[in-house]
N, C-alpha and C positions, 0 to 999 in steps of 0.2 A: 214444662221444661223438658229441654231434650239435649241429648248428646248422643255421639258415635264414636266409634274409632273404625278405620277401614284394618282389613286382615285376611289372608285368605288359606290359613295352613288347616290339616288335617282335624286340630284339635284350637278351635279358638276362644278365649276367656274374658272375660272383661269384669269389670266388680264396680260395681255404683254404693259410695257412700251417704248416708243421709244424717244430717247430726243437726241439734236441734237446741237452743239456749232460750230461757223466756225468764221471765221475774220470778220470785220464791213463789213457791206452788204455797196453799195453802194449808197450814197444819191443823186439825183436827184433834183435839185432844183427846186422849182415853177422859172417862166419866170415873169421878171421884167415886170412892165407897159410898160415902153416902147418896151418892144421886143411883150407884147399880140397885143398891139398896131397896131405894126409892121406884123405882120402874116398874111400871105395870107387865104382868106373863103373862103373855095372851097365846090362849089354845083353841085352836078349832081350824075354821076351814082356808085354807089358803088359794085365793084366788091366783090362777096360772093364765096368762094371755098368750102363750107362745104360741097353742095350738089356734087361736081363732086368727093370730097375723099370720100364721103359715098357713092358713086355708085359703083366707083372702088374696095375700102378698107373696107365697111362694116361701121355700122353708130359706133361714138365714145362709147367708154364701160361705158362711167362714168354716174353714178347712183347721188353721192353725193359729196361734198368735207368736209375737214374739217380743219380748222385753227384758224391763232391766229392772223394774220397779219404780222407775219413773216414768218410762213410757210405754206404750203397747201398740203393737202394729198386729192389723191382723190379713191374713195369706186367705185368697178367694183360692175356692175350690170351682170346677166347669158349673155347677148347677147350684141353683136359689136364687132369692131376687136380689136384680144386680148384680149377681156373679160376674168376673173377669179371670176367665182361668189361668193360677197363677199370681194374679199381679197384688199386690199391697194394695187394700179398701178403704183403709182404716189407719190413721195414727194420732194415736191421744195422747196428746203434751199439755200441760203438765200434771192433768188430771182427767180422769176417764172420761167426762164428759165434754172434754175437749179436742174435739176430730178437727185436725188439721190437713186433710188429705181428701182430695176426689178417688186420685186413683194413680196409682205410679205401676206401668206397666212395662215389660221387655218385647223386646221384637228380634226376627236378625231382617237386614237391607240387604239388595241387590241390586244393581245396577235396574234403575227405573221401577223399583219395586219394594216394599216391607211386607214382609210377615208379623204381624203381630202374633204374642201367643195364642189370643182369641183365634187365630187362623191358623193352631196346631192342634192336633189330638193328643187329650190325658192320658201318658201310658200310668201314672201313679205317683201319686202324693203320699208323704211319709214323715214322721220325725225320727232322725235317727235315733236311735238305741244310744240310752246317756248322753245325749247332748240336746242341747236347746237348738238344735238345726234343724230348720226343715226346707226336707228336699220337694221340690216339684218337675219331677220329666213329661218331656212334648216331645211328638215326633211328627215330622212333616206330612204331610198326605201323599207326599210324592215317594214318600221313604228316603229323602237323599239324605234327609240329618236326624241326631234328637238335639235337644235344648236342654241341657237341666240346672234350675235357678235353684241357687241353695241361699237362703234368709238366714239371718241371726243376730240380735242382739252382740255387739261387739264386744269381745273379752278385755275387759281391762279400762274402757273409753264411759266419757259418762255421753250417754245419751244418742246414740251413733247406730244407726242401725247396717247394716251392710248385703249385699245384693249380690252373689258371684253367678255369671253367667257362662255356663258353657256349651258351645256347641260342637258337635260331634258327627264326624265324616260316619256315614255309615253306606256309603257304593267303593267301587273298587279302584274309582280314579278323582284326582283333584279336583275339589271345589273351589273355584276363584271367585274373587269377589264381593264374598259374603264380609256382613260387619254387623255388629252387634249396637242395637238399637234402645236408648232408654225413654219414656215419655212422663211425665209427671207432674201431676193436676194440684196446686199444695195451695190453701188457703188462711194462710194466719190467725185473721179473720174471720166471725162466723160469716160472712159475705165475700169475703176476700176484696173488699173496698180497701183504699190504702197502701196497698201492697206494693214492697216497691223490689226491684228484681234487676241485679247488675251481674256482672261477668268479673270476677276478682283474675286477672291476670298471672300474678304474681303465688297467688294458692293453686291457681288452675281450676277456681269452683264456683260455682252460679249461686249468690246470697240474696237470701229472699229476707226481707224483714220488715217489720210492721209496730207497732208502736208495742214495746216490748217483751216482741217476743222475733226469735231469727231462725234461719234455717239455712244450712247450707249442703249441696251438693256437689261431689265430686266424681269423675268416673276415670279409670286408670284400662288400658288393653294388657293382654301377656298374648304368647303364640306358644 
């Protein structure tokens, strides 16, 4: 899925929502007294695979995650396998082993041209200090701009993830033209067969749904 908005001021923002509804997740009950009771303690050696898939496969991309307790999205950092720097990898509804996501990445467009952020340089990835935000900045090769995508679980919304993107004049005279780019690869589905994907007019957002479970996206400009 894609959208844009055209803009070309000093300072330009855009924000992509992603919110997300599916059938009751499944409840797990705590284990009665008498079954903790009952459970066998087992001590001794715990077998770790991380280190023999990072040797093989490259160490894991994820930089950060971001949730609500129902769902979790996780932020690629530039390096591991499958990195995309910056972009969302990962999003488990309604249960962790539910990845509904290729890859939702940001760009900014130019006239006959995108940058992806794959096609910017990491100045630094961060979670701010008390808060469940995390920040990702890129800066062009050419030095004209940075980029910096700020992620977070949305305060107050059940299930809403949200994406603000800004980019940032950094030469001494106007950039025209530029416009902020989103792309995103979302599967329902463990195949993503079935899928069916319209253009809500009236919301202003692209609804992706599958036999019950939905998704929708929205994206809004400021200048």
């Amino acid at each position: 899925m894609h959208a844009s908005r055209p803009g070309h001021p000093s300072t330009l923002a855009a924000t992509l929502l992603l919110a997300t509804a599916c059938g009751a997740a499944p409840i797990v009950p705590a284990p009665s007294a008498d079954q903790a009771a009952a459970a066998p303690i087992v001590r001794g050696m715990q077998w770790n695979l991380t280190g023999v898939s990072s040797a093989m496969f490259g160490d894991c991309p994820n930089f950060s995650q971001i949730g609500n307790g129902d769902f979790m999205a996780v932020v690629s950092r530039d390096h591991g396998r499958f990195s995309r720097t910056g972009a969302l990898i990962a999003w488990h509804y309604p249960s962790h082993g539910d990845n509904r996501l290729r890859v939702a990445q940001v760009g900014v467009g130019s006239p006959g041209s995108v940058q992806w952020a794959d096609d910017l340089l990491l100045e630094g990835q961060r979670v701010l200090p008390d808060t469940a935000l995390v920040e990702t900045t890129l800066r062009d090769p050419a030095g004209r701009f940075a980029v910096v995508v700020e992620d977070v679980a949305w305060p107050g919304a059940d299930d809403v993830a949200a994406r603000r993107v800004t980019v940032r004049n950094r030469t001494a005279r106007p950039l025209t033209g530029l416009h902020v780019v989103f792309h995103g690869h979302f599967a329902l589905s463990l195949t993503g067969l079935g899928d069916r994907l319209r253009y809500d007019a009236a919301a202003g957002a692209l609804l992706q749904h599958n036999a019950g479970a939905g998704l929708a996206v929205a994206v809004g400009a400021a200048t």
